[in-house]
N, C-alpha and C positions, 0 to 999 in steps of 0.2 A: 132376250136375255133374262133370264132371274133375278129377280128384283133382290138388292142390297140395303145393308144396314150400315149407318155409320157411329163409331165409337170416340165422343171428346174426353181426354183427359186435362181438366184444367188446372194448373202449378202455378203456383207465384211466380218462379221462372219461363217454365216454359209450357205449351198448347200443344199436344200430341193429340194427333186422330188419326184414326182407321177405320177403312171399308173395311167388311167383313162379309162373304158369301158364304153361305153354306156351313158354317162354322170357320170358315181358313181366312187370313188378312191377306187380303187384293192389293191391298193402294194404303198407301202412309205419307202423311205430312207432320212435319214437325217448325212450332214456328216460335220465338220466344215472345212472352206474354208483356205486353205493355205496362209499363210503371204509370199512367198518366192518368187515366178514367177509364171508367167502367164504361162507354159507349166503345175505347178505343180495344178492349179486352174482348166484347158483345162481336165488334168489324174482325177482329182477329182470328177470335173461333170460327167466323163465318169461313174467312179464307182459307184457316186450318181443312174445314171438312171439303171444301171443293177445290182446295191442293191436293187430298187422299183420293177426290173421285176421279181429279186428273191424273192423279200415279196410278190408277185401278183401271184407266179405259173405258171409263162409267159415266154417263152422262146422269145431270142432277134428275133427269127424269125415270130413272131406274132407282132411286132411293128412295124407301121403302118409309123409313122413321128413324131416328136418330137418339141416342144416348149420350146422355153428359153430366160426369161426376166432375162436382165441383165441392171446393172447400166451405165452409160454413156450415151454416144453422140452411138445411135444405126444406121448403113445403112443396115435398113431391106433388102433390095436389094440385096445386098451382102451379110449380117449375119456377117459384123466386125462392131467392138466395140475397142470403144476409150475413152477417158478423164474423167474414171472410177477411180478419186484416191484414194477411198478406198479397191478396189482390186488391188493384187498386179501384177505389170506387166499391168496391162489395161489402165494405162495413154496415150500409145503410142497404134496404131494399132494393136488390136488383133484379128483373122477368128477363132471368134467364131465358126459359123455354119459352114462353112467347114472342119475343125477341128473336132468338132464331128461327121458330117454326114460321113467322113470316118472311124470313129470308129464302126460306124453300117452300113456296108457295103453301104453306100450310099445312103441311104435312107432319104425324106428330112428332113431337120432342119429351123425352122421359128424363128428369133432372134426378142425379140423386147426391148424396156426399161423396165426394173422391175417394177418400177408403176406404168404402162400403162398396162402390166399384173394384176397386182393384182385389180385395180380397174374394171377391165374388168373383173374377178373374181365374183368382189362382185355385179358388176352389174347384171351380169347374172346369178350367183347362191347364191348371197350372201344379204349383208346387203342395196346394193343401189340395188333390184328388183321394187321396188313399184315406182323408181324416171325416171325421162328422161335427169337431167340438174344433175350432180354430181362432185363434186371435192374430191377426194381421196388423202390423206396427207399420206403417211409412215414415221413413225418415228423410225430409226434402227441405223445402222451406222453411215448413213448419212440423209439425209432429201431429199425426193422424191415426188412426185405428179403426179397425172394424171387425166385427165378433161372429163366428158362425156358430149355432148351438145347436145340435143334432138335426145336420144336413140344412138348418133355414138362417139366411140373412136377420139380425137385428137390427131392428129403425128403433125402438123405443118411442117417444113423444119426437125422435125429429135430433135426436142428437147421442145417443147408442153407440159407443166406443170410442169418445173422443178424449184418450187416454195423455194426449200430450196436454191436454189443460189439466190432467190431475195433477195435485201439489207432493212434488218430492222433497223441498227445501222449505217449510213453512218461516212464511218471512223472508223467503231468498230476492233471488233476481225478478225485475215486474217482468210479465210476458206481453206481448200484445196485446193479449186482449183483457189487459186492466189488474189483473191480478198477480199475487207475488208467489214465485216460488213451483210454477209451474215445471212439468218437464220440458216443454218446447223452448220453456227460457234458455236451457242448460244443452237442447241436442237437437233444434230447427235452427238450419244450415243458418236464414237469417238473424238469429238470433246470436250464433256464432261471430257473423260478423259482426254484429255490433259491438259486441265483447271484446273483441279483435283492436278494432279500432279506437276503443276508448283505452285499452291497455296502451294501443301504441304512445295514444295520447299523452299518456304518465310517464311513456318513458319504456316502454318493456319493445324490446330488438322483435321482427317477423317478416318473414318474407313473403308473405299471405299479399302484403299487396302489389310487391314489384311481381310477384306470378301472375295476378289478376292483370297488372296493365302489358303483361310483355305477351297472354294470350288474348289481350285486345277486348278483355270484359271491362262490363262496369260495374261487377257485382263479383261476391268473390264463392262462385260457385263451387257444384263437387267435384268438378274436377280441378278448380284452385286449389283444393283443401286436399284434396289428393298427391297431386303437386308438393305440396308444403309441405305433407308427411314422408313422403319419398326423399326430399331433402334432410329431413333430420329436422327441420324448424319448430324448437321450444315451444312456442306457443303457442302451436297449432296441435302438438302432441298434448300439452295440459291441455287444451281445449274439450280434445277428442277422447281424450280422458276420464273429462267431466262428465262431457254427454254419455259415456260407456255406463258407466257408473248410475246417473240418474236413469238411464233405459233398464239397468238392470234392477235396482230398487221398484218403479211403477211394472216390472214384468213380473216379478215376483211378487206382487201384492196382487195381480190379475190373476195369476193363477193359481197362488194361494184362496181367493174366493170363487172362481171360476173351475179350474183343474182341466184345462185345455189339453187335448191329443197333442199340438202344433202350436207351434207358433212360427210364423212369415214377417222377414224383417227382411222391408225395401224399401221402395222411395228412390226419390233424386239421388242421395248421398248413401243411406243402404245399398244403393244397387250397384254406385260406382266405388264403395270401399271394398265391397264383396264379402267373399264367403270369412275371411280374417277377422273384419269387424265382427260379421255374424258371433265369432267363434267366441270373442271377449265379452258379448253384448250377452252371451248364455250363460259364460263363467260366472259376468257381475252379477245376473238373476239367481245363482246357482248357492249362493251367500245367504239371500235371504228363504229359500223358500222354506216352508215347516216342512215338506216331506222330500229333502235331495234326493234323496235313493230313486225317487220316479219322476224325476224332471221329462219337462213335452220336448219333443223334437225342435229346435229350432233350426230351420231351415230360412237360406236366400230364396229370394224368387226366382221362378221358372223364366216368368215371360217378361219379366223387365222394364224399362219403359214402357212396354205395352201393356202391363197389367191395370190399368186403372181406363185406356180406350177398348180394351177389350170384353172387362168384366161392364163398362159401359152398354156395348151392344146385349149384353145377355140379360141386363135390367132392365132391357125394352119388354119384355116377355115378363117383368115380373120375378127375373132371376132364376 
């Protein structure tokens, strides 16, 4: 049989991998990502890839090398990954790729950032084919980016497009990662719930979490927040409001300096609000940009959840 490649996509919630032959996805697992340590995140991806090569008919001795974008500060180089605070244990150094390439007898492993994966996804087999200049927004956990500039992947020094730590609210809400006023504060899903919850705290009515216990989560995901909005619930609507609003301020300064063909807005929660959110997320950029008349295309994603295990397998090759 022709040797396989497999594709991790690692999310603060959830572990999505794909085999991929020949260019086409064989085998898929999906598995949600541990809140506890970064050994139990490391056992998890493992399982993720050799659940995909049991859904593919693929025994581990037909895989070839394996890809995996992950969130953080990535050293391709090495395949560790650092100041990832929505997975747990990855705020501090973790050997990704080492770590796994042991688990499959040594075989290699190519680490890079999650949306540097997935827009390299979409570029190559997705919603940005037709473009050469692309900026790729994921909207999940947290808020991610990744840049295409006539037809090549940007890395920079290791940290090139990571658009939800730029500051929309100077002095606003702290983000994760230590700083005030970022966008991930204001439109990464977790971030949302924190907001959520401390409003309840004060006193503000939401139904955000009787959804998350009555779909038997313990985190109040995109499809909670989906949920909520479908009900009509206030505070899920201001919420989603906010995050519209800061997405379209940080898009509008990106392409105000850049002047992208496209622009790709997925993710966890991009991809299950759909093409609607898209639609508001272009209006709110549409306010600030200097030249309206020639706004980029903003389009949803083609391949969905898969865009970040898929564009995984194509930065085995170097993208």
């Amino acid at each position: 049989m022709t040797q396989v490649v497999a594709g991790v996509d690692l999310g603060g919630t959830k572990i999505q991998a794909a085999v991929v032959q020949t260019g086409d996805v064989v085998g898929q697992a999906r598995h949600p990502t541990p809140s506890t340590s970064a050994a139990a995140v490391l056992a998890q991806i493992v399982d993720s890839i050799t659940g995909a090569l049991a859904d593919a008919g693929v025994p581990a001795t037909d895989l070839a090398a394996i890809g995996i974008g992950s969130p953080g500060s990535v050293d391709r180089a090495s395949g560790h990954v650092s100041r990832a605070p929505n997975v747990a244990g990855f705020v501090d150094d973790v050997a990704l790729g080492p770590t796994v390439s042991r688990a499959f007898d040594g075989i290699p492993v190519t680490v890079d950032n999650d949306v540097r994966a997935a827009i390299t996804g979409e570029f190559r087999r997705g919603a940005g084919r037709p473009y050469r200049d692309l900026l790729g927004v994921f909207v999940g956990t947290g808020v991610g980016g990744g840049i295409i500039v006539d037809g090549r992947l940007l890395h920079g020094r290791g940290n090139a497009g990571e658009i939800g730590h730029t500051v929309v609210r100077p002095g606003g809400r702290r983000c994760r990662c230590g700083r005030l006023g970022c966008l991930e504060a204001y439109a990464g899903r977790m971030s949302i719930e924190q907001i959520a919850r401390h409003r309840l705290a004060k006193g503000q009515k939401t139904k955000l979490f009787e959804i998350m216990q009555r779909k038997g989560r313990d985190r109040v995901t995109s499809s909670v927040i989906a949920d909520a909005l479908d009900a009509g619930d206030d505070m899920t609507i201001e919420l989603i409001d906010e995050a519209v609003d800061a997405l379209g301020l940080a898009l509008a300064n990106a392409q105000n300096l850049l002047e992208f063909e496209a622009v790709i807005v997925g993710g966890g929660l991009g991809d299950r609000l759909g093409e609607p959110f898209v639609r508001r997320v272009a209006k709110a950029m549409a306010r600030d940009l200097r030249c309206p008349g020639a706004p980029p295309a903003v389009l949803p994603t083609e391949l969905g959840d898969l865009s970040g295990a898929v564009g995984a397998t194509i930065l085995i090759d170097g993208g």
